[in-house]
N, C-alpha and C positions, 0 to 999 in steps of 0.2 A: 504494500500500500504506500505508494512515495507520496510525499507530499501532506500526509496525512489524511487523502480523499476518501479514502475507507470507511470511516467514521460514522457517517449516519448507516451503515447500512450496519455496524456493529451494535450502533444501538436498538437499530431495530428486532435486527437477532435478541438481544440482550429482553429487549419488548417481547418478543413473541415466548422467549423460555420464560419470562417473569410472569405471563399468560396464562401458563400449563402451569406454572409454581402455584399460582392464587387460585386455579381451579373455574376461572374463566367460563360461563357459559355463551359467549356471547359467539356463537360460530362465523356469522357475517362479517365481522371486525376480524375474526381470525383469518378468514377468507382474504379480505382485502389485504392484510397485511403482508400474506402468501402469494398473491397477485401484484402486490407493489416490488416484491423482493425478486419475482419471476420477471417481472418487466426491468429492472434495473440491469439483472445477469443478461439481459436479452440486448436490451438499449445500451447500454456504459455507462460510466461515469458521466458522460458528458451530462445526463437529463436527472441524476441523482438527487439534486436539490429541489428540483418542480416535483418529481415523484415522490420525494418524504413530507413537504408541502401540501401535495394533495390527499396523502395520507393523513396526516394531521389536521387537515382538514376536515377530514371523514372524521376523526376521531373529537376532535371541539363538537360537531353534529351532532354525533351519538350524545356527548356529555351534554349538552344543550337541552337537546330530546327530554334526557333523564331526567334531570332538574327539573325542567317545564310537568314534565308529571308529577314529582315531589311536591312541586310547589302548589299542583292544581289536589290532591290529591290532601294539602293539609288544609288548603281552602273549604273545600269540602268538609272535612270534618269538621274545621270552627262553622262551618254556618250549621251541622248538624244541632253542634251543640248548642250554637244560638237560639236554634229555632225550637229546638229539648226546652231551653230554659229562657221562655219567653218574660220573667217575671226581672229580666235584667242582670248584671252579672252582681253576685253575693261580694258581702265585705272580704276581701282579703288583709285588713289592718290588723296584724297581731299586737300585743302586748311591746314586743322590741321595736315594732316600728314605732308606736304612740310614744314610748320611752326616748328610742332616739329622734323624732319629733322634738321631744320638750327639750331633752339636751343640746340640740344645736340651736334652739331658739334661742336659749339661755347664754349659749354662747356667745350667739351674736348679738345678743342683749347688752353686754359688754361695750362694745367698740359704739352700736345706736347710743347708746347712755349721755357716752362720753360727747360724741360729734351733738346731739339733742342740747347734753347742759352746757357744754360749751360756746355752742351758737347762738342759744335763747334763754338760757338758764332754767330755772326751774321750768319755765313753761316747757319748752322744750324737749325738757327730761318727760315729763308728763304725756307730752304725744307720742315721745319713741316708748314710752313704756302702755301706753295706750294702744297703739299696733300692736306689741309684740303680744297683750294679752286676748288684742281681739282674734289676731291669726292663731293663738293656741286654742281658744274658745271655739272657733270656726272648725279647726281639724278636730276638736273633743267633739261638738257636734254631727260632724261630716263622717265621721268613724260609730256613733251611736244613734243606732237604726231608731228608739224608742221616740229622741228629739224630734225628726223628723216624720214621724208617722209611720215607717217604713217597716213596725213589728205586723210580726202575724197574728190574726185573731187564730181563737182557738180552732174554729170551723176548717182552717186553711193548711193544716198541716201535708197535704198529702203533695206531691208533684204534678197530677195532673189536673187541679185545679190553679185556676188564676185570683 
């Protein structure tokens, strides 16, 4: 191999036994690959670069393909699920989220404090602590189904009522 022109067709060897190693169903893509490797030894070197090009070509497709189903295929299930649970999606706010909530308010309560008394003095202080305890107020209520009307009556326990 002078020059080092060898090369993509070592990788593609190197491809095709890495194929057989993972247990590969995919026969078409094996085929092509068998078919790109028969045309090369046929052609020469000279069209070696267009031929692995249009191989890899073929092979972005295939992965393309795959995806596009994966992706259509998780669509599907969130709308299952959506449309299962028409009553909207349930709290996920745990106990460490509401915690780390207050904790970083508090934190940032700090620096507000300072720029608040700093700039207006007391008043000031008063509105940045004013925000900080409406926006904790806000996520206590937003996290607690009861405030908002959002509990279930007794009647409505089951899932396939609304």
């Amino acid at each position: 191999m002078p020059g080092g022109r060898g090369f993509p067709t070592v990788v593609c060897m190197t491809a095709m036994d890495g194929m057989d190693a993972m247990g590969a169903h995919d026969a078409d893509l094996k085929k092509e690959l068998s078919a790109t490797l028969q045309a090369r030894r046929e052609l020469g070197e000279d069209y070696e670069s267009a031929l692995v090009d249009s191989f890899l070509e073929k092979v972005d497709q295939r992965i393309d393909g795959s995806v596009e189903r994966r992706v259509r295929r998780q669509l599907a299930e969130q709308q299952m699920v959506v449309a299962r649970d028409s009553r909207g999606p349930k709290s996920t706010d745990t106990f460490g989220e509401r915690f780390g909530f207050a904790i970083v308010s508090l934190v940032l309560a700090i620096p507000l404090s300072a720029i608040g008394g700093g700039v207006s003095g007391l008043p000031g202080l008063l509105v940045a602590w004013g925000g900080i305890v409406g926006v904790n107020a806000f996520q206590a209520a937003r996290s607690s189904a009861w405030l908002f009307g959002r509990h279930k009556r007794s009647g409505q326990d089951s899932d396939w009522e609304s």
